[in-house]
N, C-alpha and C positions, 0 to 999 in steps of 0.2 A: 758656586763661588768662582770656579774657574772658569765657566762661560763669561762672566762677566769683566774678568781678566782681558781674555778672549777679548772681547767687546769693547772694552776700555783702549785695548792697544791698538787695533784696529782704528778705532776714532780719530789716535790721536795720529797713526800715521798719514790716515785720510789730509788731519789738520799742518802735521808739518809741512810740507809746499805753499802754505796761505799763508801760514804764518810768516816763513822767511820771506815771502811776497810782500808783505804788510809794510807799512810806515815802522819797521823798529829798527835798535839799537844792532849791529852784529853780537854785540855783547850780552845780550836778552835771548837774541834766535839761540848763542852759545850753549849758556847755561838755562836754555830750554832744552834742546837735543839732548843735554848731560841729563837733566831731571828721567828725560824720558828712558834714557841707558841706563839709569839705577834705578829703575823704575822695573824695567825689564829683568833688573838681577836681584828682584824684591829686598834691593837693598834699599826701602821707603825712608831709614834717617837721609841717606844720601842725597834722596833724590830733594827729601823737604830742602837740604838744604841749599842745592840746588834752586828750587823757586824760589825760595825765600830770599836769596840772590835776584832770581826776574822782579819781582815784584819792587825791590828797594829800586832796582834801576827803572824798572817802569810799573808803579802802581796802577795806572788801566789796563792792564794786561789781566783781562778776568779768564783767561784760560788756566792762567798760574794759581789764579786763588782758588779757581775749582777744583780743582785739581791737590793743592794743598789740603781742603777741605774734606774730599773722596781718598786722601793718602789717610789722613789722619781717622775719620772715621771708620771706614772699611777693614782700610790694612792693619792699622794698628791700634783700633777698637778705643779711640781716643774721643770721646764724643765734645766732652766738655771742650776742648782745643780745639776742635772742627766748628766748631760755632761761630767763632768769629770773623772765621776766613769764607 
């Protein structure tokens, strides 16, 4: 479980520079990097709500709903609520 931690965060620092590169909102990269830092403090309500925020200001942002979906399953063993994201 914790390599994949590991692997997860690493990913996603890989993706922070592309993303703020991207066509978005400052407002999206924002409470992107926020998801990510309570993400890191396995503080996983925080961070959902945090995307949950990316997603309302930019619905194609499917890094946000992946991610929704890998918090909600993995971390907090929510499978039925991982589904739809």
């Amino acid at each position: 479980m914790k390599t994949r931690a590991i692997l997860l965060t690493a990913i996603i620092a890989m993706l922070l520079p592309a993303i703020s590169a991207a066509q978005t909102t400052p407002d999206v990269v924002y409470h992107y990097k926020r998801s990510f830092a309570y993400y890191k403090q396995h503080d996983y309500v925080a961070s959902l709500r945090e995307l949950d925020d990316v997603v309302r200001l930019d619905p194609s942002f499917s890094a946000a709903w992946n991610e929704k979906c890998w918090i909600k399953a993995q971390q907090l063993k929510q499978y039925d609520a991982a589904l739809p994201d």
